[in-house]
N, C-alpha and C positions, 0 to 999 in steps of 0.2 A: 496593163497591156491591152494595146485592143488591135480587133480582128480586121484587115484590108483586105481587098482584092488580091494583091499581093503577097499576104500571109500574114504576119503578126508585129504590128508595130509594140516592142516592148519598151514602155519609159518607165518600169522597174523590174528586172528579171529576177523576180519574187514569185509570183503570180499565176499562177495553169491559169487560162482562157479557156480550160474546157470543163475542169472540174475545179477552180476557184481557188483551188488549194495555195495556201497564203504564204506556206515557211520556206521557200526556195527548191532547189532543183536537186537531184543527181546529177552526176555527169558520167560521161564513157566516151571513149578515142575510138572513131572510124576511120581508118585508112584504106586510100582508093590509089590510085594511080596519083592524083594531085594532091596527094601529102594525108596529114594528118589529121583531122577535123574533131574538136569536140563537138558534143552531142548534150544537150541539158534532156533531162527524163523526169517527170513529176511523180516523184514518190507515191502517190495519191492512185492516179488512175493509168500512169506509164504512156500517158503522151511523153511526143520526144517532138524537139525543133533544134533545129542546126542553125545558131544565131550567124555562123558563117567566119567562126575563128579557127584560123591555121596553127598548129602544134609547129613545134620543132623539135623532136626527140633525140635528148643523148646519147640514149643506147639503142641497142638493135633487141634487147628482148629487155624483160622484168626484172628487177633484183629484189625476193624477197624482205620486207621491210619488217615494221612492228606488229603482233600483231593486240590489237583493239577489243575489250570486252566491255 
């Protein structure tokens, strides 16, 4: 990834640009008024960038799933 005027050109969404951290993202859903928005969050140091993809959600709340240990 590198840094532009702009914000952050990523040509691998691998990569924090702030703390280097090499193994990929988190994610988590923002919604505003214009829908749904994922949110990538670097495990590492909890920078977040919003690459600018729109959700389309099935349901209207959660439905508890598995859960993971």
């Amino acid at each position: 990834m590198e840094t532009t005027g702009k914000g952050v050109s990523m040509t691998e969404i691998r990569v924090c640009v702030v703390c280097d951290y090499q193994r990929g993202f988190h994610f988590s859903v923002k919604s505003d008024e214009n829908g749904h928005h994922l949110v990538l969050i670097c495990p590492s140091c909890g920078q977040s960038y919003r690459p600018g993809w729109q959700l389309t959600l099935a349901a209207e709340h959660l439905e508890k799933g598995a859960v993971y240990e």
